[in-house]
N, C-alpha and C positions, 0 to 999 in steps of 0.2 A: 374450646374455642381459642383459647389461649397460648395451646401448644401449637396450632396450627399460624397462629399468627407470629408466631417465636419461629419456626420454621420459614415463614415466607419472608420476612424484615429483615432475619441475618443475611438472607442471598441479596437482599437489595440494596443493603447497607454497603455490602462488598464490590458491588458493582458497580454503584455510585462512584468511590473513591476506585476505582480502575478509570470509570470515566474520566475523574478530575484529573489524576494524574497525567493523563492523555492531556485534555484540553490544558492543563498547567504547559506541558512542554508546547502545545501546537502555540504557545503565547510567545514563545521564546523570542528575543528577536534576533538570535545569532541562526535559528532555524529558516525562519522568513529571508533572513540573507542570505544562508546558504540556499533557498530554494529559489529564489531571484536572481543569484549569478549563475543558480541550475540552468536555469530558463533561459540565461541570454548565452550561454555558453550552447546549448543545444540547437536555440535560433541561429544564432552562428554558425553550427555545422549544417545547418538543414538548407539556409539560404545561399550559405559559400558551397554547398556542394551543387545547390543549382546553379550558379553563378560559376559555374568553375568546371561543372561538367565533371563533378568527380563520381557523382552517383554511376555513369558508364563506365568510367575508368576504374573505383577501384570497387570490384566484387562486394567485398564486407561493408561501404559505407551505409548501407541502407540499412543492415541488423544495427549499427550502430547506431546510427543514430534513430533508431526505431526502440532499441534499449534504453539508449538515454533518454528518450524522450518519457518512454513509462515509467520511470525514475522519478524524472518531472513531475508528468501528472499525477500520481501515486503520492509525489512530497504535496502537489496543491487542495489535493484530495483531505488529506491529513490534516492541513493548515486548517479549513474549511470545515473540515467534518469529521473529528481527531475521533468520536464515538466507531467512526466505521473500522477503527485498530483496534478495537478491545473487543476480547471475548472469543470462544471457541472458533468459531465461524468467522474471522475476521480475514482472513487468510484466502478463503473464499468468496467473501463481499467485496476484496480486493480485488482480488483475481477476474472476476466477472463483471468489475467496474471497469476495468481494464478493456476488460475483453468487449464488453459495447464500445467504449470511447475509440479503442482502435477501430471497431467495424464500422464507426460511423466516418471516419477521417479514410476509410480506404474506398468507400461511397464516396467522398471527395475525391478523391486520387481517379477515381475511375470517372466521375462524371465532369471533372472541370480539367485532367491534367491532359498534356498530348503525347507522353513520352510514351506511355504505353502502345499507341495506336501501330507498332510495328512488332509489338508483343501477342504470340497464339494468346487465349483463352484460356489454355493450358498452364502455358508460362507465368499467367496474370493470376492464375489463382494460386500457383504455387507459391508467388510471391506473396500472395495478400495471406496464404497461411501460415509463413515464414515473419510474415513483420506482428501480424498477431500475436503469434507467439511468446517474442522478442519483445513486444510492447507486456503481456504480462509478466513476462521473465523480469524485467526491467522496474515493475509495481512490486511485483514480490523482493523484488531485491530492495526496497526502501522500503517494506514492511520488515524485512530482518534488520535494514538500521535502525529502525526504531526500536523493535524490541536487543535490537545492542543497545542502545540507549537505555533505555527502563533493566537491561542485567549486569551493565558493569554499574550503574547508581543504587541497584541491589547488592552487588560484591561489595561497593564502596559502603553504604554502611554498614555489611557485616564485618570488615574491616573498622570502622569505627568503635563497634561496640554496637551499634543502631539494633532494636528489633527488626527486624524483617517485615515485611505485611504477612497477615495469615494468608494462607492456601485458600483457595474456593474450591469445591466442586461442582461441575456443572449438572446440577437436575435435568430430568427427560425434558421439562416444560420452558428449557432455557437461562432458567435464573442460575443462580449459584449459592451454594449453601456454604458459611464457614465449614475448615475441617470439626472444629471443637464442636460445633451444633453437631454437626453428622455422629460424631461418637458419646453423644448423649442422648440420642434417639434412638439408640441401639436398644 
């Protein structure tokens, strides 16, 4: 009973402190600024582009500011629920978080906007699987800022001298096992 309970605690023990380190940064408050001038810098292009008629004029405005916008959502995401960046599959719970929030906001676009009404059904969905895209392109591109964040504060304290965290492995069942457990269960 004992080995089994030795096996199951090291993968939780590890995963715990993967969490914290997450919520530690989502506390930051240079994070929260940077995703708050995210946000009004993006509002900015979304409403001066309507305001200004650039979405017609210039082709790319729309991937753009469709990337940045997943960017955004992805950093508020993080702020909020910093557990959804850790772990094998986070990349994926990203991705598909993404991927609802855009399809829900193109359900807007399609039911309350009028710019389309002179766009085929064709053209309207090529665009809605172009901004999707763009929208998760844009999450996944602030899931590799962060984990830039959590690898150069790895470089840096192996630079210091700092131990490292151990390795985990991920078990079939989810959890994750230290490496050191793993090679004494051999």
């Amino acid at each position: 009973m004992d080995s089994v309970r030795r096996a199951e605690h090291p993968g939780q023990h590890v995963e715990q402190r993967a969490t914290m380190s997450h919520s530690k940064l989502a506390r930051e408050p240079w994070l929260w600024a940077f995703v708050g001038v995210w946000a009004a810098v993006v509002s900015a292009l979304h409403f001066g582009g309507l305001a200004y008629d650039i979405y017609t004029r210039i082709w790319w405005w729309d991937v753009l500011t469709h990337s940045f916008s997943g960017f955004g959502v992805a950093g508020v995401l993080f702020l909020v629920f910093p557990q959804t960046f850790r772990g094998a599959r986070a990349p994926a719970v990203v991705a598909a978080t993404l991927l609802a929030l855009g399809a829900g906001f193109e359900v807007y676009e399609y039911l309350f906007k009028d710019f389309w009404w002179g766009w085929s059904m064709t053209y309207y969905a090529e665009d809605t699987a172009i901004d999707l895209v763009v929208n998760v392109a844009g999450g996944l591109g602030f899931f590799a800022f962060v984990e830039g964040i959590f690898w150069s504060r790895g470089q840096a304290d192996a630079r210091r001298g700092d131990s490292p965290p151990r390795s985990a492995h991920v078990r079939s069942d989810g959890g994750e096992t230290p490496d050191d457990d793993r090679r004494s269960n051999r």
